[in-house]
mmCIF file as gemmi writes it, N, C-alpha and C atoms, coordinates in Angstrom:
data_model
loop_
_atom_site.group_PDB
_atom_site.id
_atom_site.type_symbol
_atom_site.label_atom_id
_atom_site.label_alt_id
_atom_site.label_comp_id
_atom_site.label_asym_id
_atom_site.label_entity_id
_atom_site.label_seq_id
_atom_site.pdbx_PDB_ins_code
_atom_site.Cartn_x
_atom_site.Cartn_y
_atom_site.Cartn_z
_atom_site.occupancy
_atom_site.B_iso_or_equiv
_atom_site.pdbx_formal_charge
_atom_site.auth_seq_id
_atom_site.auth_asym_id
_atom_site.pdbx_PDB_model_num
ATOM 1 N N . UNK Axp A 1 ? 216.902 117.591 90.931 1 0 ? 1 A 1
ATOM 2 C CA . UNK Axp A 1 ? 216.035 118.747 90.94 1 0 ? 1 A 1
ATOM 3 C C . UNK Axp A 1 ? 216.674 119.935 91.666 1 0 ? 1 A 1
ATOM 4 N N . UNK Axp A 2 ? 217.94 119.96 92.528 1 0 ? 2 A 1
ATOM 5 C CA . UNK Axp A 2 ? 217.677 120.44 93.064 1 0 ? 2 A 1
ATOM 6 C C . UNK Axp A 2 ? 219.817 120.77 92.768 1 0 ? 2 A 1
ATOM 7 N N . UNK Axp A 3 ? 220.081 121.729 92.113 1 0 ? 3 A 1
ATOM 8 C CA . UNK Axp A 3 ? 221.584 121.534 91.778 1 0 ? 3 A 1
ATOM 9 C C . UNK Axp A 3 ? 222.572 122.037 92.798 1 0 ? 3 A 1
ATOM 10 N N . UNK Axp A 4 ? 221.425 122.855 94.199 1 0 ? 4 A 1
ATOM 11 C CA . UNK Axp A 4 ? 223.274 122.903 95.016 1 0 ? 4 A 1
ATOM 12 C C . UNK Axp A 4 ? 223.017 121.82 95.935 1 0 ? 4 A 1
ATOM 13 N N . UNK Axp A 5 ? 222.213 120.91 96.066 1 0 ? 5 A 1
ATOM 14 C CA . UNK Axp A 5 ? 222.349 119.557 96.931 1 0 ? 5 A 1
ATOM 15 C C . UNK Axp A 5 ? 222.89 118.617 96.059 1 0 ? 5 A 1
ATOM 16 N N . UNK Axp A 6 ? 222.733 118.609 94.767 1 0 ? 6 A 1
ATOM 17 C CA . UNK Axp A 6 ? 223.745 117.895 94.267 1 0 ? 6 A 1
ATOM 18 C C . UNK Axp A 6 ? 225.779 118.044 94.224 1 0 ? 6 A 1
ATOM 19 N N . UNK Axp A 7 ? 225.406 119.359 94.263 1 0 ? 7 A 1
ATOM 20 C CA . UNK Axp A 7 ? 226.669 119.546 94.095 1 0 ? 7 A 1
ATOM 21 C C . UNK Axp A 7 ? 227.702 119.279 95.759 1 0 ? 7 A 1
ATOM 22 N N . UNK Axp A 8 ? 226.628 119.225 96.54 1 0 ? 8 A 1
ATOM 23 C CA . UNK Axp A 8 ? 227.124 119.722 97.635 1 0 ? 8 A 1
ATOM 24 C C . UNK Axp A 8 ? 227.075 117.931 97.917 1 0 ? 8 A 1
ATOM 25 N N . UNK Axp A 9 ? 226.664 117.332 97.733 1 0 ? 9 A 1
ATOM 26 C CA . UNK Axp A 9 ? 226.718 115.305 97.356 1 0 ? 9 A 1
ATOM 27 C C . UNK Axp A 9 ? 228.265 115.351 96.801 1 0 ? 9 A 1
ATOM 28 N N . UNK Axp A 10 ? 228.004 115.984 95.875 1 0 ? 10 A 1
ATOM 29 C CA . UNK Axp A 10 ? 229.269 115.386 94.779 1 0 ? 10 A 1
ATOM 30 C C . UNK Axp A 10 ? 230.796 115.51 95.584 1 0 ? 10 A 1
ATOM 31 N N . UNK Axp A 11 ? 230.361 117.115 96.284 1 0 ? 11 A 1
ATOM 32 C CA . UNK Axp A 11 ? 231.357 117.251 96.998 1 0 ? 11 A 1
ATOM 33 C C . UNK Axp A 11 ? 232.09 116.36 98.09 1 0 ? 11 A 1
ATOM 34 N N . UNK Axp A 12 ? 230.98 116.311 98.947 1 0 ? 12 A 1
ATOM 35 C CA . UNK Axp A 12 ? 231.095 115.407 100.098 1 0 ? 12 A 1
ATOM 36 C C . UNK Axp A 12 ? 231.934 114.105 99.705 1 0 ? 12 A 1
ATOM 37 N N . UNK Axp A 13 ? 231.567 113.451 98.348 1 0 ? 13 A 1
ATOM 38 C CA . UNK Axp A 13 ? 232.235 112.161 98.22 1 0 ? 13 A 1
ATOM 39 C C . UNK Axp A 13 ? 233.507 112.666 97.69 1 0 ? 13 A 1
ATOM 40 N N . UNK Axp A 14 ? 234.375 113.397 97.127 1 0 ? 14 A 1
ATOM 41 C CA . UNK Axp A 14 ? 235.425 113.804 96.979 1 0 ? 14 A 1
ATOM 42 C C . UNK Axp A 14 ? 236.911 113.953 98.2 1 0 ? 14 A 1
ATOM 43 N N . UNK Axp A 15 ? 237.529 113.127 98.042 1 0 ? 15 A 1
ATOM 44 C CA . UNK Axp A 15 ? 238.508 112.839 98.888 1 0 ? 15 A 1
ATOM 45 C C . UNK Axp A 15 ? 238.917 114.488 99.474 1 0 ? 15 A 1
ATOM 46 N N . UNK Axp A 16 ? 238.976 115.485 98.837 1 0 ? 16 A 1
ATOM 47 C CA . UNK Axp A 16 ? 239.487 116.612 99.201 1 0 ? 16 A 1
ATOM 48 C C . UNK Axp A 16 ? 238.712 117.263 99.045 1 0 ? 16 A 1
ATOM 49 N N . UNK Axp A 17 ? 237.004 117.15 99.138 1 0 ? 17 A 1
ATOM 50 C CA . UNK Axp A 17 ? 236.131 117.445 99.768 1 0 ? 17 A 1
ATOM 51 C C . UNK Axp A 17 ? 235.638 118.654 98.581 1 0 ? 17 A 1
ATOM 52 N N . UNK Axp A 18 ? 236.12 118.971 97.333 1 0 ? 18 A 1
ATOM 53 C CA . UNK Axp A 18 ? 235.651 119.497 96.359 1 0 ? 18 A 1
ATOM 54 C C . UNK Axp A 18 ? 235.774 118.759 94.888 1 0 ? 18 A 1
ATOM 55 N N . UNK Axp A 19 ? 235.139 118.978 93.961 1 0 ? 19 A 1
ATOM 56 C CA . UNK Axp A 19 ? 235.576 118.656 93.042 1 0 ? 19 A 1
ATOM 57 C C . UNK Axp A 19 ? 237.033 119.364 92.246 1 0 ? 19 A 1
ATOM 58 N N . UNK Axp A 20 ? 237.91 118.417 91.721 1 0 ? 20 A 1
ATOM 59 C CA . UNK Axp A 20 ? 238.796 119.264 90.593 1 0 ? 20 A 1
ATOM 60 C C . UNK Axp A 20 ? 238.677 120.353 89.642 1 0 ? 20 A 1
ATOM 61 N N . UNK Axp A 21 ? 239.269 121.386 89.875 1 0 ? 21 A 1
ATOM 62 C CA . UNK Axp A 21 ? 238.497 122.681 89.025 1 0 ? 21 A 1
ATOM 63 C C . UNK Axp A 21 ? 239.35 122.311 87.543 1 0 ? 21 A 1
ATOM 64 N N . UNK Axp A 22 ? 239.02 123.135 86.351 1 0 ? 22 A 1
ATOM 65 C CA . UNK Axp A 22 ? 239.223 122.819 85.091 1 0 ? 22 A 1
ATOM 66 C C . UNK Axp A 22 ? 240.773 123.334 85.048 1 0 ? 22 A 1
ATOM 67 N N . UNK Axp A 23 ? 240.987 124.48 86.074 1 0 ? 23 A 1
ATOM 68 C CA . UNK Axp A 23 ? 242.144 124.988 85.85 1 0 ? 23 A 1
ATOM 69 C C . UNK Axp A 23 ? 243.578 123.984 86.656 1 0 ? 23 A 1
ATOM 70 N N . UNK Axp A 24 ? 243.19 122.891 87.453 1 0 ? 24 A 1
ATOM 71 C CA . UNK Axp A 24 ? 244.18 121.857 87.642 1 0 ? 24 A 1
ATOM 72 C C . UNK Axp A 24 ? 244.4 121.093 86.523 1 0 ? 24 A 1
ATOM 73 N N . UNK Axp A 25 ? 243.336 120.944 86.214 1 0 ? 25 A 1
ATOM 74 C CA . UNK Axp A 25 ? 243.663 119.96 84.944 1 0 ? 25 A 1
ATOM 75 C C . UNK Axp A 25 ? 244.34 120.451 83.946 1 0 ? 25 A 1
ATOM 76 N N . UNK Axp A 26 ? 244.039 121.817 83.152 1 0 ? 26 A 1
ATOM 77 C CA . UNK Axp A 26 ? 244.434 122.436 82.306 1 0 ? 26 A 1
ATOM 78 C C . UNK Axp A 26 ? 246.32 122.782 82.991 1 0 ? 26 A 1
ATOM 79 N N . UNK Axp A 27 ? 246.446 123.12 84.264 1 0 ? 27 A 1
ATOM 80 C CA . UNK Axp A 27 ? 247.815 122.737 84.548 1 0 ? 27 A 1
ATOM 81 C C . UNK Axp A 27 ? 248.829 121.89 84.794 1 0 ? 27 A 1
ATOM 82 N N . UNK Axp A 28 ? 248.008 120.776 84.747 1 0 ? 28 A 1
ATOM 83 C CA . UNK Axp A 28 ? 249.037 119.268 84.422 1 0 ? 28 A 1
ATOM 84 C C . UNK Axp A 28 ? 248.952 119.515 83.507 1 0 ? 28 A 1
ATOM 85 N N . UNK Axp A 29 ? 248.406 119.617 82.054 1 0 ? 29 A 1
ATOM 86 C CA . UNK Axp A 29 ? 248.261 119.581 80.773 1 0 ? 29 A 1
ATOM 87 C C . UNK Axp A 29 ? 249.264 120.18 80.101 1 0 ? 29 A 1
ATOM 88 N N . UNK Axp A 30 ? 249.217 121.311 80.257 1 0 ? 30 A 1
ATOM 89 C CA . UNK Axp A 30 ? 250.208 122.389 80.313 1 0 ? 30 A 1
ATOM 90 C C . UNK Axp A 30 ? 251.95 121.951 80.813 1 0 ? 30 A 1
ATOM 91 N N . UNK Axp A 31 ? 251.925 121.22 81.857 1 0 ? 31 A 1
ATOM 92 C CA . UNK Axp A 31 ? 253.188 121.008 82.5 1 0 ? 31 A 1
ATOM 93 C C . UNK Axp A 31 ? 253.998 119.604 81.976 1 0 ? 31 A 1
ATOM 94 N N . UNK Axp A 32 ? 252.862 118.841 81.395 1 0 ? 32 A 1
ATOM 95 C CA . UNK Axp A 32 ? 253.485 117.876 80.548 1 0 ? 32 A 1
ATOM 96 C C . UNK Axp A 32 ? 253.494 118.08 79.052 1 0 ? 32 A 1
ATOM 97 N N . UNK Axp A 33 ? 252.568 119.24 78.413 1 0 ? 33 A 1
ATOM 98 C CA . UNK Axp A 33 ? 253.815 119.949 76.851 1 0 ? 33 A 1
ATOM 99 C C . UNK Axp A 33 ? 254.546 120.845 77.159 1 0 ? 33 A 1
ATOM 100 N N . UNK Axp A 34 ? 255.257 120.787 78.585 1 0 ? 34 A 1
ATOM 101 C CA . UNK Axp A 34 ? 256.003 122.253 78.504 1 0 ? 34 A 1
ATOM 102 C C . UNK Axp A 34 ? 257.343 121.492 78.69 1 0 ? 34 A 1
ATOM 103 N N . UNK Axp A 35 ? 258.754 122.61 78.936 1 0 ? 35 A 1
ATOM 104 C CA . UNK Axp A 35 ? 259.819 121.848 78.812 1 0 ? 35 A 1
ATOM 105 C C . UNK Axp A 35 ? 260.234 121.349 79.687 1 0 ? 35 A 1
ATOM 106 N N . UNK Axp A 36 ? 259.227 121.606 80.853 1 0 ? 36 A 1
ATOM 107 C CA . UNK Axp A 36 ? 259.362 120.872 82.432 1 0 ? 36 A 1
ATOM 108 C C . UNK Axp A 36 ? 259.504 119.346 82.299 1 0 ? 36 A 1
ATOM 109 N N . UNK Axp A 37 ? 258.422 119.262 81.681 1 0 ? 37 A 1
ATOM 110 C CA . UNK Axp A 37 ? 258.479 117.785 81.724 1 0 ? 37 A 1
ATOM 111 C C . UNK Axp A 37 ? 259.517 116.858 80.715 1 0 ? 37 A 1
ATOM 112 N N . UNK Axp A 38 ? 260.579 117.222 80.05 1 0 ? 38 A 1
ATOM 113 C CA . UNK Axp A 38 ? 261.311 116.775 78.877 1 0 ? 38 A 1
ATOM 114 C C . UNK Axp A 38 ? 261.702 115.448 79.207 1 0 ? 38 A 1
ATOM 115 N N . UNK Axp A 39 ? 261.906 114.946 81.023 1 0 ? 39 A 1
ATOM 116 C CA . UNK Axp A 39 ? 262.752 113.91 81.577 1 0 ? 39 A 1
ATOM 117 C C . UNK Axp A 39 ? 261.155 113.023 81.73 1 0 ? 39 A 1
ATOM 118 N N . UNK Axp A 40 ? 260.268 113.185 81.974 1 0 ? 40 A 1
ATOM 119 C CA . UNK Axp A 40 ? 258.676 112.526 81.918 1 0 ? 40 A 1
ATOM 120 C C . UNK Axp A 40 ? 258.392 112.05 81.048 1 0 ? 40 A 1
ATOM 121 N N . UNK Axp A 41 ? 258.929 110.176 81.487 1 0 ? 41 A 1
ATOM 122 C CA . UNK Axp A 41 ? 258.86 109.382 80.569 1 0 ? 41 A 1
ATOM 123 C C . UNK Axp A 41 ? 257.631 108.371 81.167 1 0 ? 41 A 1
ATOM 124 N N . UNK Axp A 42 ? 256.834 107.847 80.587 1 0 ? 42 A 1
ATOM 125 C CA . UNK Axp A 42 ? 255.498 106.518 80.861 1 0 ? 42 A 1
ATOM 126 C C . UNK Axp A 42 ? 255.04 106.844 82.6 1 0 ? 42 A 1
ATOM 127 N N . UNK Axp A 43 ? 254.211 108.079 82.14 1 0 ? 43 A 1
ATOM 128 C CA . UNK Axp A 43 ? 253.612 108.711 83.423 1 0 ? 43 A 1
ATOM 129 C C . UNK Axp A 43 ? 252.733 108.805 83.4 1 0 ? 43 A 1
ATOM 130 N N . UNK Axp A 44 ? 251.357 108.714 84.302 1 0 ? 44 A 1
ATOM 131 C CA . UNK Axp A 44 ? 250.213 108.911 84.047 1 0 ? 44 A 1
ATOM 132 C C . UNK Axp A 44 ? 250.321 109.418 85.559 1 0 ? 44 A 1
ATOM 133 N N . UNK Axp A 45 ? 249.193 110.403 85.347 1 0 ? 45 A 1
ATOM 134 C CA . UNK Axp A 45 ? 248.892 111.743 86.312 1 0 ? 45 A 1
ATOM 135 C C . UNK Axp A 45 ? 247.411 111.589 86.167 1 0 ? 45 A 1
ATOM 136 N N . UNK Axp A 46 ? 247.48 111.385 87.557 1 0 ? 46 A 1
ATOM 137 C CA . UNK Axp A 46 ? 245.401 111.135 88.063 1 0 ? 46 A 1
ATOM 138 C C . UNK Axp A 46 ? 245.359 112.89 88.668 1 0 ? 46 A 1
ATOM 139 N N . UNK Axp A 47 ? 244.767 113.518 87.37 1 0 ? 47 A 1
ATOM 140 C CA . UNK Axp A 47 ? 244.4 114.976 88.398 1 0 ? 47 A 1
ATOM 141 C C . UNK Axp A 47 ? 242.916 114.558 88.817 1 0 ? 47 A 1
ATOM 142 N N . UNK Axp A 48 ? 242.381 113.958 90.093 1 0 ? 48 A 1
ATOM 143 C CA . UNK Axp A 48 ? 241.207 113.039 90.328 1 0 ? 48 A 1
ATOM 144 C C . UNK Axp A 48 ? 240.995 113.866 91.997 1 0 ? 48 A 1
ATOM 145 N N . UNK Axp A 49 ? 241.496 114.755 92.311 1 0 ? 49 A 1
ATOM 146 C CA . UNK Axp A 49 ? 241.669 114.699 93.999 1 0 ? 49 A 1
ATOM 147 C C . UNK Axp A 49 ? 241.404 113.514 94.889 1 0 ? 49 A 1
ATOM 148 N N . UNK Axp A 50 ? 242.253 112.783 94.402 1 0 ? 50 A 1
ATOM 149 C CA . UNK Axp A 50 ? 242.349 111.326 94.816 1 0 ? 50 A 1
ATOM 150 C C . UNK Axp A 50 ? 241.487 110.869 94.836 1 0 ? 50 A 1
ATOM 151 N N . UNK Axp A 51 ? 240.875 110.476 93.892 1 0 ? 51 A 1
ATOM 152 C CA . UNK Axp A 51 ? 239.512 109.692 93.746 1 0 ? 51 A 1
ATOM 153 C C . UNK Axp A 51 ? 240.146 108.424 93.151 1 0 ? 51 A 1
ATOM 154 N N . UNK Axp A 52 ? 241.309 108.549 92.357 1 0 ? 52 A 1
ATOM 155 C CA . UNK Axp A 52 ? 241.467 106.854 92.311 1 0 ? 52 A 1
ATOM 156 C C . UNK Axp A 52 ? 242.224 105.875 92.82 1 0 ? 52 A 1
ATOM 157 N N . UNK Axp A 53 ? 242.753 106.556 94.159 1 0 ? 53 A 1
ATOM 158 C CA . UNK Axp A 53 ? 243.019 105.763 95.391 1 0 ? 53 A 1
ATOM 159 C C . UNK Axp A 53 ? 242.524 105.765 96.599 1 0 ? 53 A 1
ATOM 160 N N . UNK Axp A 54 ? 241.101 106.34 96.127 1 0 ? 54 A 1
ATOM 161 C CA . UNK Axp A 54 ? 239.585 106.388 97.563 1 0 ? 54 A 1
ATOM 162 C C . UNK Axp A 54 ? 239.232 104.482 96.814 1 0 ? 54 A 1
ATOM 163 N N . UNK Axp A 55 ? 239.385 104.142 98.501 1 0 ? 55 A 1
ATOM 164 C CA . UNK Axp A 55 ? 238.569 103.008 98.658 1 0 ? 55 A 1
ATOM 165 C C . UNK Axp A 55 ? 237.671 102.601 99.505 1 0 ? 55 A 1
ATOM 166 N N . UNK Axp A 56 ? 236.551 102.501 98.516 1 0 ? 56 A 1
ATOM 167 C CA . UNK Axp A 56 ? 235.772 102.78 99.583 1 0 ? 56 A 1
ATOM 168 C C . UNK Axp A 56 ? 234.58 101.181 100.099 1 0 ? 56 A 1
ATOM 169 N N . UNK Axp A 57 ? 234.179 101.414 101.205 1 0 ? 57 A 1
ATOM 170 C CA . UNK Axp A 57 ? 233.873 99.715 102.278 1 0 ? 57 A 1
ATOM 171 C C . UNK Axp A 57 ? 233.173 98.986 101.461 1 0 ? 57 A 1
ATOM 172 N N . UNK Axp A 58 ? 233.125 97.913 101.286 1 0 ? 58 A 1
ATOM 173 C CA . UNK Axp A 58 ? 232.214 96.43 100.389 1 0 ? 58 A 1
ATOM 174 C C . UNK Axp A 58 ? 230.564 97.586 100.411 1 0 ? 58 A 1
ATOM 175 N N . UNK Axp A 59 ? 230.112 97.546 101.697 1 0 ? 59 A 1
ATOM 176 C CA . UNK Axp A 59 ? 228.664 97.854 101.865 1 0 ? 59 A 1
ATOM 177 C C . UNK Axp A 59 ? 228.371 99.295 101.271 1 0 ? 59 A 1
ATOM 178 N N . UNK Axp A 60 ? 229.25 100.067 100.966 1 0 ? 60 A 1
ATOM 179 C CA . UNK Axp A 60 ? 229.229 101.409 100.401 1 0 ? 60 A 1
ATOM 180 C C . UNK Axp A 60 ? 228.961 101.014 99.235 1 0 ? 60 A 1
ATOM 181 N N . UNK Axp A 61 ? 229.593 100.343 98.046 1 0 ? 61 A 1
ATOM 182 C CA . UNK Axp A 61 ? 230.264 100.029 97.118 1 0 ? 61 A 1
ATOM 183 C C . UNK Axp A 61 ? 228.727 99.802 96.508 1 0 ? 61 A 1
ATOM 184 N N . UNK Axp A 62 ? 227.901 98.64 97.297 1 0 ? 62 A 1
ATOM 185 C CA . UNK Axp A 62 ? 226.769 98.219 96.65 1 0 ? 62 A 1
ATOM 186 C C . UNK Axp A 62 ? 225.588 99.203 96.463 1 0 ? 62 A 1
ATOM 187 N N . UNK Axp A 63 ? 226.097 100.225 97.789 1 0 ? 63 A 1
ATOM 188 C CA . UNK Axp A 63 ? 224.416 100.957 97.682 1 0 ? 63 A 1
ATOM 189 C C . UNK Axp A 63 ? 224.862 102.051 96.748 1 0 ? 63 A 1
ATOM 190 N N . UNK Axp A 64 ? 225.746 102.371 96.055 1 0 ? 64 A 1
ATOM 191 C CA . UNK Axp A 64 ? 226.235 103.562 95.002 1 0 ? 64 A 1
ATOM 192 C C . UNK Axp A 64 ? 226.057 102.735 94.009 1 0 ? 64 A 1
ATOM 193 N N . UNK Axp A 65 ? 225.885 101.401 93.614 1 0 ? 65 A 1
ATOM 194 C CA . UNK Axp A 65 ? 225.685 100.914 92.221 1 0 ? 65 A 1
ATOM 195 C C . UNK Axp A 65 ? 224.06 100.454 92.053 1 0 ? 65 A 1
């Protein structure tokens, strides 16, 4: 109900304390069809602000599911 307490949730759980804006993403995107990347071979790129190496405690885990 209430969208800047959500957002301001969403934030909080974000390792770097914001969410990823569209324009990071759109610049990995960019940097792997460009000719930068020609030597970028079986790479995968988490643009996640480390969300998929947040681990987070057993007791956390249950009350978010």
């Amino acid at each position: 109900a209430d969208p800047q307490a959500l957002r301001a949730a969403l934030n909080a759980r974000q390792p770097t304390g914001r969410l990823v804006a569209a324009g990071e993403v759109a610049a990995a995107i960019a940097y792997f069809a460009g000719p930068e990347s020609a030597s970028v071979t079986g790479t995968a790129l988490a643009v996640d602000g480390g969300m998929a190496g947040l681990r987070l405690p057993p007791d956390r885990i249950r009350r978010e599911q």
